[in-house]
N, C-alpha and C positions, 0 to 999 in steps of 0.2 A: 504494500500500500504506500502512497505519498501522501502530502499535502499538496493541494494546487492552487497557489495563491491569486491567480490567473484577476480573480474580482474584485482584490485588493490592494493592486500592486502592480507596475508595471514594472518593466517586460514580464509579458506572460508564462514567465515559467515555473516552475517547481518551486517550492523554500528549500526543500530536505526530499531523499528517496531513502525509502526503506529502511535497510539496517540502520545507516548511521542518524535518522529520526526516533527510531529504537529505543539507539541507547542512550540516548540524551534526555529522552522521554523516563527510562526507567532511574538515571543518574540525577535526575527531575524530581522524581517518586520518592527519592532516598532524603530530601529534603536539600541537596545541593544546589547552588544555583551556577547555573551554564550559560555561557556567552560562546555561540559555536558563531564563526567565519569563516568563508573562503578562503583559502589564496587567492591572491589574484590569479586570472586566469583558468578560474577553473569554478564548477558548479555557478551561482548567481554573479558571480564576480567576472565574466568574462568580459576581455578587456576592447574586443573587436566587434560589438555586437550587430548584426545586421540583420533590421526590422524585418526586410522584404522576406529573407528564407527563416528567420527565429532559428539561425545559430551562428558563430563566430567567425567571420570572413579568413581567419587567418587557419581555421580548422579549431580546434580544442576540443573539451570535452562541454555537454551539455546536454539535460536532459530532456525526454519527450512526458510531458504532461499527461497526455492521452494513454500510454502504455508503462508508467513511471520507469521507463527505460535508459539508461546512460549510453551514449555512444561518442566516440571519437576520441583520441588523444587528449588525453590533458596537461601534456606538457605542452602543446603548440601555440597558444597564444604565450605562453612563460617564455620559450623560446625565443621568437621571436621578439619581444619586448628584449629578452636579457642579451641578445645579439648586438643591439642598438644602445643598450647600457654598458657594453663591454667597451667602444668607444670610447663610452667619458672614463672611464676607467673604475666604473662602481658596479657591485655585482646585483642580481636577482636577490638573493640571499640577504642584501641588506635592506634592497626595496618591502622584502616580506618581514625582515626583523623589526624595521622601522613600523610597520603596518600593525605584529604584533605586540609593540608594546603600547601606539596609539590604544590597543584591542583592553590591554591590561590597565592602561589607565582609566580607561572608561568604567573595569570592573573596578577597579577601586574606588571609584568615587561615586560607587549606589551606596548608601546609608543601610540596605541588611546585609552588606558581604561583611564576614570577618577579615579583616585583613593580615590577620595571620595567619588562615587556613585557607592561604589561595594556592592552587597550583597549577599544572599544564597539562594536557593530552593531547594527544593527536595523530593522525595515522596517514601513510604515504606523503601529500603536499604538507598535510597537519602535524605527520611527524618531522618534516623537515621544519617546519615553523616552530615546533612544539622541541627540538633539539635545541636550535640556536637561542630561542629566548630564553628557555631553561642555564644554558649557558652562560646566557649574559647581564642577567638581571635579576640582583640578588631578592627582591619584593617577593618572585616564588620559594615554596615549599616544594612539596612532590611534583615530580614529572614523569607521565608515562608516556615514550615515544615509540609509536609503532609503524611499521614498515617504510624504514628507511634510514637503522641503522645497519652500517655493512662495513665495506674498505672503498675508499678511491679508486686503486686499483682492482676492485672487485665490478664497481661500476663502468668505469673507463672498457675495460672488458667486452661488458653487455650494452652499453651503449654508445659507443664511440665516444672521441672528442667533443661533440655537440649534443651531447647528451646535457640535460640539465644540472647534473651533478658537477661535471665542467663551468659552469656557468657562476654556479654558486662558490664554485671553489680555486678560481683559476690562482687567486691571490696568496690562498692559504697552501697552494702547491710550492709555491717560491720558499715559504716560509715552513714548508715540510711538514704541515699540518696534516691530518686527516681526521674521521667523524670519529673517533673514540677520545680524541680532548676535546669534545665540547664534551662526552660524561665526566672527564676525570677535574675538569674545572668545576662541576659540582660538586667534587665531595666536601666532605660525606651529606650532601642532603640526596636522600631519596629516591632514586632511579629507578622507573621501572622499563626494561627492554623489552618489546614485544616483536619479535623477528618472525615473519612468515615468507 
């Protein structure tokens, strides 16, 4: 099942599909409060929108209201934007770090969140989002990152040079970095790794 905000909202597409509506709804139940976002470029957030077809001139991912179906790439709009960010010499990666701590200041400044029992989740684009802020921004507690920790060279591999993982990380190659220091600059708070 979806939500189809189609009567309340434009552009006419989806809030949320299925699972990940799920479990925000029962993480809801538990009496936590959830502020889920896109990446850019991907679900509501796409960054190429064209009205005539209802989906992203550049390709990406986005869903069908009628069948609450996903289809298409979801790195292609990120792509393409981080291609044209690699010019100025700023990554993808900082454009979405930037995004979510805008995301986390918002939470913190509702009058019922504790703000000492805030933390991150998030899975594939969310786990890349949900790695790096956990990294960088001491305000969280726990973070659980799922699909999308690995190795650079594990990525680089599966997806070429122009793979996203490139994009995010062209600077922190210089610099001999890879995705297991953005955990090891948490500790000890709280990690949870979700690998599939």
């Amino acid at each position: 099942w979806c939500l189809d905000h189609r009567s309340i909202s434009e552009p006419g597409y989806p809030l949320m599909v299925g699972g990940q509506q799920r479990v925000i709804l029962n993480i809801v139940r538990l009496g936590i409060a959830v502020f889920a976002f896109d990446p850019p470029g991907q679900g509501e957030r796409t960054q190429y929108w064209d009205d005539v077809t209802g989906t992203s001139r550049i390709g990406g991912c986005f869903y069908d209201p009628a069948t609450c179906v996903s289809s298409g790439i979801a790195h292609q709009d990120e792509e393409f934007a981080g291609r044209q960010l690699d010019l100025t010499n700023v990554t993808t990666a900082s454009v979405w770090l930037w995004d979510a701590r805008r995301a986390l200041d918002h939470v913190l400044s509702r009058p019922f969140v504790d703000k000492a029992r805030v933390g991150v989740a998030g899975c594939s684009g969310g786990g890349t989002q949900a790695a790096f802020l956990a990294a960088t921004d001491e305000r969280l507690g726990p973070a659980a990152i799922g699909c999308y920790m690995s190795t650079l060279k594990q990525d680089l591999r599966l997806m070429g040079p122009t793979g996203g993982q490139y994009a995010n990380w062209f600077a922190g190659f210089r610099l001999g970095l890879d995705k297991s220091d953005l955990v090891e600059v948490r500790a000890p708070a709280p990690t949870l790794i979700m690998s599939t």
